[in-house]
N, C-alpha and C positions, 0 to 999 in steps of 0.2 A: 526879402522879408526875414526879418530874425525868429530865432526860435522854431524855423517849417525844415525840415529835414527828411532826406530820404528816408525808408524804411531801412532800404541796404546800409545805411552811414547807420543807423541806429543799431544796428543786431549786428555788425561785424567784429566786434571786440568781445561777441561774445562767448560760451566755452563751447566745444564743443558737443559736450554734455547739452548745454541748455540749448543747442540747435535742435539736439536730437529729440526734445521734449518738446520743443517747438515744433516739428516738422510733427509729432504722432499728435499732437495737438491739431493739427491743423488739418491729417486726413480724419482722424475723429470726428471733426468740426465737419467735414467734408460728408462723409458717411451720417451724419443726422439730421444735414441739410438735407439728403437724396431722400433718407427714410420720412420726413417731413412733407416733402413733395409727393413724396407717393402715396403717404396716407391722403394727402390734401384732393388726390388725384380720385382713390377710391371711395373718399366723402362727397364731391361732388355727383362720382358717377352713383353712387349710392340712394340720393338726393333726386339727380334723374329720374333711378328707376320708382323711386316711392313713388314720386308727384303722378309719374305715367299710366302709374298701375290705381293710383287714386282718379285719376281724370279716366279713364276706362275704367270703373268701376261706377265712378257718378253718368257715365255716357250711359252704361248697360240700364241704368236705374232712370232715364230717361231725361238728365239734368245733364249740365255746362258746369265742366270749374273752371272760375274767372280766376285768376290770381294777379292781383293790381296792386303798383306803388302807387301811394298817393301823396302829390308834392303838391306847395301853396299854389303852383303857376300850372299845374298842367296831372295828369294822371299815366300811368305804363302799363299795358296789358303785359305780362309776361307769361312768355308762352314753352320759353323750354330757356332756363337756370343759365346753360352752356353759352348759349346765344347773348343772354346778358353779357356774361364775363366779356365777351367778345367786341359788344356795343358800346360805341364810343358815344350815342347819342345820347346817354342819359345822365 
């Protein structure tokens, strides 16, 4: 195929100034992927804890929280956030 070229064939003429810009680039890039995930990590569990603390909250007051998707063909009890992410069946 023309025009499809390695990455290595591309960046090898290049200075090595602009490697070394390239390389703090790319743990940069690196370091706000991780910081990303880990926020994404403590939104979830954060998420968690609300729903759990509002479902033991409505138990103590003698009520159920349902929390339900509702799709044309069918409906989803969800019962804990985590377990979705994990469910391939939906």
């Amino acid at each position: 195929m023309t025009g499809h070229h390695q990455f290595k064939e591309l960046t090898k003429n290049f200075s090595p100034e602009r490697k070394a810009r390239r390389e703090e680039q790319k743990i940069k890039l690196e370091r706000e992927v991780t910081l990303y995930e880990l926020h994404q990590q403590f939104l979830e569990k954060q998420t968690e804890l609300y729903v759990n603390h509002l479902r033991e909250v409505i138990s103590a007051m003698g009520g159920e929280l349902i929390i339900k998707a509702s799709f044309p063909d069918r409906e989803v009890v969800i019962n804990s956030f985590s377990d979705l992410l994990e469910n391939d069946s939906i």
